[in-house]
N, CA and C atoms as a LAMMPS dump frame, in Angstrom:
ITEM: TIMESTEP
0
ITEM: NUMBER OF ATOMS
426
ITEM: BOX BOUNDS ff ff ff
-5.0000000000000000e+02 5.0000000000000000e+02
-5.0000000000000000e+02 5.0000000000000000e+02
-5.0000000000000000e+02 5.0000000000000000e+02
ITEM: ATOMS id mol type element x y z
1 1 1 N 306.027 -271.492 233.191
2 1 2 C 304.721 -272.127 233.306
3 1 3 C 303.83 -271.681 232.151
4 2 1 N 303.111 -272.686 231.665
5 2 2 C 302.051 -272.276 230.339
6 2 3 C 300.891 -271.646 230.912
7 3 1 N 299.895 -271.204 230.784
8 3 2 C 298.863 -270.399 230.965
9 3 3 C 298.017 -271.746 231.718
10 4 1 N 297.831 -272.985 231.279
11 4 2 C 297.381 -274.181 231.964
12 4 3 C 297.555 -274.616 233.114
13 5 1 N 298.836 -274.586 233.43
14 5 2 C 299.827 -274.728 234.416
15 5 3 C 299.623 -273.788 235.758
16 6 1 N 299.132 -272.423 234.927
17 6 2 C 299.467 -271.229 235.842
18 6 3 C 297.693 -271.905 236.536
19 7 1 N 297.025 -271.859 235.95
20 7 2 C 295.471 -272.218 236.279
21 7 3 C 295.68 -273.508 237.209
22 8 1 N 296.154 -274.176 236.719
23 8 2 C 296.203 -275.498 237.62
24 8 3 C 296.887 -275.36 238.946
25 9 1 N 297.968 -274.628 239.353
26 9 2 C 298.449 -274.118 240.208
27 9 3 C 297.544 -273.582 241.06
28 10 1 N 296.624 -272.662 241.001
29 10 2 C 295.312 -271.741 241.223
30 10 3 C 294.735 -273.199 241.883
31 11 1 N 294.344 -273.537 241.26
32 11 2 C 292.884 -275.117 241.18
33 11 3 C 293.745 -275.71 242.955
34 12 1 N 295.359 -275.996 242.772
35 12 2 C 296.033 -276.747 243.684
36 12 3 C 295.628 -275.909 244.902
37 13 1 N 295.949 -274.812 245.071
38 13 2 C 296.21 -273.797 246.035
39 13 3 C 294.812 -273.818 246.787
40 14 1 N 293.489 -273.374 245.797
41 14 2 C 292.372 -273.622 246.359
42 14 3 C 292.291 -275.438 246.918
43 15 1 N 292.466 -276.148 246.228
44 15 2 C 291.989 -277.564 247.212
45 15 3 C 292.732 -277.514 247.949
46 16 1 N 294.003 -276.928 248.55
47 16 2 C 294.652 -277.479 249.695
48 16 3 C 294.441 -276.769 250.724
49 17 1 N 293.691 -275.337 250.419
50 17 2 C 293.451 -273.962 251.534
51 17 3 C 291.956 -273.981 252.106
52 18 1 N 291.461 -274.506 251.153
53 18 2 C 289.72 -274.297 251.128
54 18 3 C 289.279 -275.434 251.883
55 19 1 N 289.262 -275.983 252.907
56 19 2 C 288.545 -277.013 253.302
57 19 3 C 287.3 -277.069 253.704
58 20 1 N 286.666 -275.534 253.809
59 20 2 C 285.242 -275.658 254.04
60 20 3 C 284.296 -274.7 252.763
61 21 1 N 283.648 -273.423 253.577
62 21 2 C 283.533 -272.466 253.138
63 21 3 C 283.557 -271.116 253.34
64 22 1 N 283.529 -270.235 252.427
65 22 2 C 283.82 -268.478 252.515
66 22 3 C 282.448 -268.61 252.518
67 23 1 N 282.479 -266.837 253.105
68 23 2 C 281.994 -265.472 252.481
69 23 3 C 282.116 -264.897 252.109
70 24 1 N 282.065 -263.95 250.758
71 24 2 C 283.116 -263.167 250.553
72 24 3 C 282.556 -261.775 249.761
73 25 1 N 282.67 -260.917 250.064
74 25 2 C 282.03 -259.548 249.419
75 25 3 C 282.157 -259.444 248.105
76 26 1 N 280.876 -258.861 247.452
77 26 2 C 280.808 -259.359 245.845
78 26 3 C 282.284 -258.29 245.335
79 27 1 N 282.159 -257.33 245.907
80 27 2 C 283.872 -256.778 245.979
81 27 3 C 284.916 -257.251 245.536
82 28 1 N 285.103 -258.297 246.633
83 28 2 C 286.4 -259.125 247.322
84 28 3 C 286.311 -260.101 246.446
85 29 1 N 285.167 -260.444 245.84
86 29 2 C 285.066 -261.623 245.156
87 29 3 C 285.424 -261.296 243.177
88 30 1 N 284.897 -260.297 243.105
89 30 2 C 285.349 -259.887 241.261
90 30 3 C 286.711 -259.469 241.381
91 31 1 N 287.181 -258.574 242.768
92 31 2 C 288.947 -258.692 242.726
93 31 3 C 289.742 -259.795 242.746
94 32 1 N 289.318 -260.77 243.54
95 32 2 C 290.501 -262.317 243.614
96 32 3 C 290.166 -262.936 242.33
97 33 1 N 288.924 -262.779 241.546
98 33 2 C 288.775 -263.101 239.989
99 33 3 C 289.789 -262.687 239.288
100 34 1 N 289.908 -261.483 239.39
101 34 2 C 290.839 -260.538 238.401
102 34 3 C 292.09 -260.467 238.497
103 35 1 N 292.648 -261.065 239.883
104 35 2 C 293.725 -261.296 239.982
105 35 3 C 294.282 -262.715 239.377
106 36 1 N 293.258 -264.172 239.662
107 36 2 C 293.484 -265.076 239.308
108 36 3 C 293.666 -265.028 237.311
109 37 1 N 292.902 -264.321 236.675
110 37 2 C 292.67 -264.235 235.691
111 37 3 C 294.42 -263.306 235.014
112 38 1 N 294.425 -262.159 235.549
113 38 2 C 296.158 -261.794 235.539
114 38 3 C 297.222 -262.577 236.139
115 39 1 N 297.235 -263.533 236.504
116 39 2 C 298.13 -264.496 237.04
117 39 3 C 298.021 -265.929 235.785
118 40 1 N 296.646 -266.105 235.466
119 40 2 C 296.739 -267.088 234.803
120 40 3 C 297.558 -266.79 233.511
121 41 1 N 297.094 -265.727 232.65
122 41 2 C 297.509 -264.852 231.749
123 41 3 C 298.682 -264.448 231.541
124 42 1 N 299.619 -264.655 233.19
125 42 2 C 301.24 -264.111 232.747
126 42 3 C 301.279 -262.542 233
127 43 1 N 299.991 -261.869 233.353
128 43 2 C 300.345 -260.71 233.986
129 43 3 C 300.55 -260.472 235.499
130 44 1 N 301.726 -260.64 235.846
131 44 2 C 302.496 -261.023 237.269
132 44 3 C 302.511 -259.616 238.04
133 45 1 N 302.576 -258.528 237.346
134 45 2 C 302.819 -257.651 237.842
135 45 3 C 301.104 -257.048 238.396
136 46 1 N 300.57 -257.285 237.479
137 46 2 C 299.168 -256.92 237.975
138 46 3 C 297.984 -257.77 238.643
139 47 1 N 298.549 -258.935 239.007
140 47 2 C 298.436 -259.839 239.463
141 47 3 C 298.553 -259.764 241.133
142 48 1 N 299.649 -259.45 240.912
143 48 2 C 300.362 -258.759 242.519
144 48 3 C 299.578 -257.474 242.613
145 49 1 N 299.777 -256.664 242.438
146 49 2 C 298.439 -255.729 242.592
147 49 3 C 297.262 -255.526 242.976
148 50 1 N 296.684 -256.32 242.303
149 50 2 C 294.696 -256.899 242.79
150 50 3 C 294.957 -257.719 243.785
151 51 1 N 296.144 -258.847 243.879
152 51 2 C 295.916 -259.637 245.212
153 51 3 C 296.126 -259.062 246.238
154 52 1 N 296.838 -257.646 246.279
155 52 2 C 296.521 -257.145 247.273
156 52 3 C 295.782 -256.166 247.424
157 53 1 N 295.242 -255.867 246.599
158 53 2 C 293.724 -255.307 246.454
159 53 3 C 292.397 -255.994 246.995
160 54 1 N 292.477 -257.336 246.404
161 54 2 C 291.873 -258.344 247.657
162 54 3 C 292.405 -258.327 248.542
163 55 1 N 293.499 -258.715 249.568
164 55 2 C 293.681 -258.573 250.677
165 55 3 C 293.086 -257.448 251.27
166 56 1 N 293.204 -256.363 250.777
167 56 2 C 292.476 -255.259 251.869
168 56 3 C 291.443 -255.108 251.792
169 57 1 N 290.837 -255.366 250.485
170 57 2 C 289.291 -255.319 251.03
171 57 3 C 288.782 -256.852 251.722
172 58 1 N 289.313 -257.994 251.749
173 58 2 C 288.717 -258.708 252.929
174 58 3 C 289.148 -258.235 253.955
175 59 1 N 290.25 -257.993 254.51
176 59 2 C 290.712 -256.962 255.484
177 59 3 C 289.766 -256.168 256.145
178 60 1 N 289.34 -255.297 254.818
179 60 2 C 288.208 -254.264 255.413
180 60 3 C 287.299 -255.068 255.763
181 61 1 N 286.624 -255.515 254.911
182 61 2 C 285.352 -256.158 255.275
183 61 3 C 285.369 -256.743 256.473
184 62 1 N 286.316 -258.129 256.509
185 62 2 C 286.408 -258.859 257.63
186 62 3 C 286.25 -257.888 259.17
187 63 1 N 287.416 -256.91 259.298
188 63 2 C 288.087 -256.645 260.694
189 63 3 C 287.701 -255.112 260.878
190 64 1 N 287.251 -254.568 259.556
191 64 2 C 287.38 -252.795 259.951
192 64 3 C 286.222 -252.4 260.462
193 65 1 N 286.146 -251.533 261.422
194 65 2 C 284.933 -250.232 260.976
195 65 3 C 285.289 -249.287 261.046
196 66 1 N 286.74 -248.946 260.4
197 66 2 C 286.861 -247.205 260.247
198 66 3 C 287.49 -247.235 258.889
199 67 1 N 286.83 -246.205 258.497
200 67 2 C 286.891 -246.224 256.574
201 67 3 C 288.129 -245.831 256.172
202 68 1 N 289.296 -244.742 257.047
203 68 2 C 290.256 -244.528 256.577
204 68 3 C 291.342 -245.311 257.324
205 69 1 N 291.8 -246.536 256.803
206 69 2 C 292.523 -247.135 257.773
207 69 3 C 293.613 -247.918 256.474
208 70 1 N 295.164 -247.34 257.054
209 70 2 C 296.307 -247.862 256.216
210 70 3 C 295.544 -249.383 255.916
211 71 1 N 296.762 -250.444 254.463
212 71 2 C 296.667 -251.523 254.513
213 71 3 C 297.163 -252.042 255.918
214 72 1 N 298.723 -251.095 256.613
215 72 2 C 299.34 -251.713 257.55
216 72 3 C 298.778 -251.966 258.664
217 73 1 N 297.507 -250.723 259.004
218 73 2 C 296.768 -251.246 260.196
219 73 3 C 295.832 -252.152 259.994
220 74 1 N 295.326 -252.624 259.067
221 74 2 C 294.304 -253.802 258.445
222 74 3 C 294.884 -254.89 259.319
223 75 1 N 296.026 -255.239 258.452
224 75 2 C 297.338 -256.176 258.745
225 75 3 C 297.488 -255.938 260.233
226 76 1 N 297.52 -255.09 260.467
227 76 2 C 297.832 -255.227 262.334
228 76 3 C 297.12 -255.409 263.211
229 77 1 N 295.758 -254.892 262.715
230 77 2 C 294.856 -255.063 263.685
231 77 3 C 294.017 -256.343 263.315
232 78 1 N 294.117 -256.757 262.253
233 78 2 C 293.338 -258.388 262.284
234 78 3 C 293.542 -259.299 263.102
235 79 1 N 292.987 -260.266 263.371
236 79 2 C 292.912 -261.18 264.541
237 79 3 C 293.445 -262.559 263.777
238 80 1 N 294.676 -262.262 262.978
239 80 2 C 295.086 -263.852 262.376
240 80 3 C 296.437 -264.062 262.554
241 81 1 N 297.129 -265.238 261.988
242 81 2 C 298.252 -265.57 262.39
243 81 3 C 299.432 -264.933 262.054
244 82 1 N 300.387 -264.844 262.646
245 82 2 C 301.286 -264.099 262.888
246 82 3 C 302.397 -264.21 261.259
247 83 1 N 302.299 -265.331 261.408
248 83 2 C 302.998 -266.206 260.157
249 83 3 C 302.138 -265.822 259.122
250 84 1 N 301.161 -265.275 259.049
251 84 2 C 300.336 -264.346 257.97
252 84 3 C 300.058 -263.76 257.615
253 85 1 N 300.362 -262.53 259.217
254 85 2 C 300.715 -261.311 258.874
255 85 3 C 302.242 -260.756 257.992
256 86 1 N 302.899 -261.68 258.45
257 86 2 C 304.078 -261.507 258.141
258 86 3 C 304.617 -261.629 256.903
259 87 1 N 303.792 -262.737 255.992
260 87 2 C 303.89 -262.429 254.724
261 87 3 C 302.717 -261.448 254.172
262 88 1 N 301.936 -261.271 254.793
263 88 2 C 300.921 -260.243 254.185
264 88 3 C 301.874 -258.697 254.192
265 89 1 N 302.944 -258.487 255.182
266 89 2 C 303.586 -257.274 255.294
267 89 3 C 304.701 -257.255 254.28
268 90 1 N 305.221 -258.622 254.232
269 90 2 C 306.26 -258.739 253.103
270 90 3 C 305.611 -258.032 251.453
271 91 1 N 304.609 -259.029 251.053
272 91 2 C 303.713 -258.519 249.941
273 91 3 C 303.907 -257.106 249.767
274 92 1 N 302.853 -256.421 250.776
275 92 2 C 302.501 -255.309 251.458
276 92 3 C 303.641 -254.478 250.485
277 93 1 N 305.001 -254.668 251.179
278 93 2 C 306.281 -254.178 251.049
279 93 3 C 306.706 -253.95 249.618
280 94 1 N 306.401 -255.456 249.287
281 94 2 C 307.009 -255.474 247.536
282 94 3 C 305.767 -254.457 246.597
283 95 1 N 304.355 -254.733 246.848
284 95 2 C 304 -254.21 246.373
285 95 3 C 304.19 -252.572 246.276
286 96 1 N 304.438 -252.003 247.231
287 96 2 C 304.564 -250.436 247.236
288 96 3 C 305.736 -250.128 246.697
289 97 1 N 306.892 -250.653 246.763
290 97 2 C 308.156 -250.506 245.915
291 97 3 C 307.583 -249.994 244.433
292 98 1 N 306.812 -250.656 243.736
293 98 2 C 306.063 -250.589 242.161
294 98 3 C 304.546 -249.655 242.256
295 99 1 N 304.044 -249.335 243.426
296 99 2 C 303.324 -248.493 243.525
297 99 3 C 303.568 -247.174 243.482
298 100 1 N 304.73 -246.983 244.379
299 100 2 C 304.798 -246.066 245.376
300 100 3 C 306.753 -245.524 244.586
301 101 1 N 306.494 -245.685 243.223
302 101 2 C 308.474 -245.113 242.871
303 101 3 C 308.458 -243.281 243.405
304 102 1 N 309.897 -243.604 243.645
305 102 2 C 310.261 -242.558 244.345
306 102 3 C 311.009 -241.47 242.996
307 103 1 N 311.815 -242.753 242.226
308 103 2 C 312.556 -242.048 241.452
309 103 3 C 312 -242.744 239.796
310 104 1 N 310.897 -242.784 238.952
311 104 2 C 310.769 -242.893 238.094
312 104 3 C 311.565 -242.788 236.569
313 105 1 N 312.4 -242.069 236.983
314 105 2 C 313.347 -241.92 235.624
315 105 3 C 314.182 -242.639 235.916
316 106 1 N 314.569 -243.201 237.051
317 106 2 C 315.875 -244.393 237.219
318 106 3 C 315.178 -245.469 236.887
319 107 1 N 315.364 -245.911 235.779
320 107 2 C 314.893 -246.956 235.5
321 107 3 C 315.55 -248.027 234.371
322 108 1 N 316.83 -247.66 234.202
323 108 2 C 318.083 -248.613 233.847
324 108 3 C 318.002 -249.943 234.04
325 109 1 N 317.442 -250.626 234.74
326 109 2 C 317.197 -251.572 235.136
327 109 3 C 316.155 -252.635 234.742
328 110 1 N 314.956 -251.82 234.359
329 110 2 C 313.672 -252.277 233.237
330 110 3 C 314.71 -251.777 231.796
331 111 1 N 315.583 -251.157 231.241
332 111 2 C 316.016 -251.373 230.541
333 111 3 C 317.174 -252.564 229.904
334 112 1 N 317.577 -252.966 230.769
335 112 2 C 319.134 -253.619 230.272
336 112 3 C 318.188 -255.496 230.211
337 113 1 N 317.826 -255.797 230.984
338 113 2 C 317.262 -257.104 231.178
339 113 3 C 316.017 -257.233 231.298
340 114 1 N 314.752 -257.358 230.703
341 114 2 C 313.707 -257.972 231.602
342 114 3 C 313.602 -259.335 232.326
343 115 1 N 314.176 -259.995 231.44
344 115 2 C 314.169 -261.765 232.356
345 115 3 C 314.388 -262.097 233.818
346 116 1 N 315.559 -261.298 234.011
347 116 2 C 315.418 -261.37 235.685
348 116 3 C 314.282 -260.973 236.148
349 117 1 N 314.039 -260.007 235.949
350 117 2 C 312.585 -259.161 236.36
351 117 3 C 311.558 -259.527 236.235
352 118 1 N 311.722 -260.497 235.325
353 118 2 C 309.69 -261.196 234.675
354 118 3 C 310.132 -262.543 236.096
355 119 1 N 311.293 -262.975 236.027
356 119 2 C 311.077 -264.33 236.58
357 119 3 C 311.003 -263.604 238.492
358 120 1 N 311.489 -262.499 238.978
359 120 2 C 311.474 -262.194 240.095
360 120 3 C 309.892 -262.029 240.279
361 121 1 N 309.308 -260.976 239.519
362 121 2 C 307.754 -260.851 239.12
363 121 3 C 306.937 -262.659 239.26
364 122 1 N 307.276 -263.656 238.262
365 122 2 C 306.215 -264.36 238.656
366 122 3 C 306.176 -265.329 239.987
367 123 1 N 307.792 -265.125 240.563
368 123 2 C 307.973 -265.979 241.581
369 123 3 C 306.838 -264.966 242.861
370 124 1 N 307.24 -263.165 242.879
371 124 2 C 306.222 -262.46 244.355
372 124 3 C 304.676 -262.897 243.479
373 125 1 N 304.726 -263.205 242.363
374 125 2 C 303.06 -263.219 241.601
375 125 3 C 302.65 -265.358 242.065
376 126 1 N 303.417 -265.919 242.038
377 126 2 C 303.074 -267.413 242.984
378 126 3 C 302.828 -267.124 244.316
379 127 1 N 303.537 -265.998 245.184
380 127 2 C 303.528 -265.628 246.457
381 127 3 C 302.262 -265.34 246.731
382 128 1 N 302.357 -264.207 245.827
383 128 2 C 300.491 -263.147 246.27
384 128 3 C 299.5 -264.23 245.956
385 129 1 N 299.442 -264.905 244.945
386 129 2 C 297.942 -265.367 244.832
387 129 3 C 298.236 -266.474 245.903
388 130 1 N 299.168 -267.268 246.564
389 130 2 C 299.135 -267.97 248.009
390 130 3 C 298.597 -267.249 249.426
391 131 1 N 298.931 -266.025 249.32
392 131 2 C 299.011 -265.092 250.412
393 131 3 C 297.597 -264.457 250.678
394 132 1 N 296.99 -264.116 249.528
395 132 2 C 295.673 -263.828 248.77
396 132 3 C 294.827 -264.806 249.444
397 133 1 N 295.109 -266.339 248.97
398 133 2 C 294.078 -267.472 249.364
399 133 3 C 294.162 -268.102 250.999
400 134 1 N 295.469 -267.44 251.296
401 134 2 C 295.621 -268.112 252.811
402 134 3 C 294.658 -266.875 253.622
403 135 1 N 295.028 -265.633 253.124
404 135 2 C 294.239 -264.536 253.851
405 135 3 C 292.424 -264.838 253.909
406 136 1 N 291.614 -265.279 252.186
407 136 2 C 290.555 -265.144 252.194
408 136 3 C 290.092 -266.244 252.879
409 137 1 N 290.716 -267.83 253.073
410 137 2 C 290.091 -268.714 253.537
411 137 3 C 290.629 -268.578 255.024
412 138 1 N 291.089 -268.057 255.144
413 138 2 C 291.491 -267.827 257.034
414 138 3 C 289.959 -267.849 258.137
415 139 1 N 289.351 -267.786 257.35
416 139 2 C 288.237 -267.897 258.755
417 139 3 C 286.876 -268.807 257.765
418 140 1 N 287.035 -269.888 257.755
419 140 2 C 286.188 -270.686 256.761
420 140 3 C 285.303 -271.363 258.068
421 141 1 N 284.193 -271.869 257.857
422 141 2 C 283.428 -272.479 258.365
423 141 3 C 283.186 -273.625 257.523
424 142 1 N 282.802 -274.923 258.011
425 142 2 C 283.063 -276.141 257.819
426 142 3 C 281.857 -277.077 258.278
C-alpha cells in the first residue's frame, strides 16, 4: 500500500465505524493521531503500539476509576462486546510479544528476512488501527 492508500484505508474505516459521535480525551485523541499518522507513514510497528496506547487510555477514561489497573483488566472489566474484547486481547497479546522480549539477543530472525516480518507487521498494523476505531467509536451517540 502507498502512503495514500494507507490514509484512505483510515478515511474507509472511520466512515463505516463512525456513524454518530465521540468524546474523546484530549489524551486519547493526540494518541489515535499518532498512531494514524505511523500507520499512514509505513511505521507498522509503532503504529501497533500507540493503538494500543489508545485503547487503554479510552479504556481508562471510559470504564476505570482505579489508577493502577492491567490493560487486561481494562479489557475485562469494560462493558463491550465480547467479539471486541477478544480482538482487543489478541492485539493486547501481539503487542507484548515486542514489548515485553524475554530473550533479546535471539534475534536471528530480524536478521535473515525482514519481508515476512514487515508484511506480518502491516497486516496486526491494518488490525490495530480497526480494533483502535471499533474500541473508540463503541459508545457513540447519534
Amino acid at each position: 500500500m502507498t502512503e495514500e492508500e494507507r490514509w484512505e484505508h483510515l478515511k474507509s474505516l472511520d466512515d463505516a465505524l463512525l456513524m454518530g459521535g465521540v468524546i474523546l480525551s484530549g489524551w486519547c485523541t493526540f494518541i489515535v493521531q499518532e498512531a494514524d499518522i505511523a500507520f499512514a507513514k509505513g511505521a507498522y510497528l509503532a503504529s501497533i503500539l500507540t493503538s494500543v496506547a489508545g485503547i487503554e487510555t479510552y479504556l481508562r477514561s471510559e470504564y476505570s476509576s482505579k489508577t493502577k489497573q492491567t490493560l487486561f483488566s481494562l479489557i475485562e472489566d469494560a462493558p463491550i462486546d465480547s467479539s471486541l474484547k477478544k480482538d482487543l486481547h489478541t492485539l493486547r497479546i501481539y503487542r507484548n510479544n515486542w514489548v515485553h522480549v524475554d530473550e533479546p539477543w535471539h534475534d536471528r530472525a530480524l536478521e535473515r528476512s525482514s519481508e515476512p516480518l514487515m508484511n506480518e507487521l502491516e497486516e496486526m498494523a491494518m488490525f490495530a488501527v480497526e480494533v483502535l476505531r471499533r474500541t473508540i467509536y463503541e459508545n457513540q451517540w447519534i
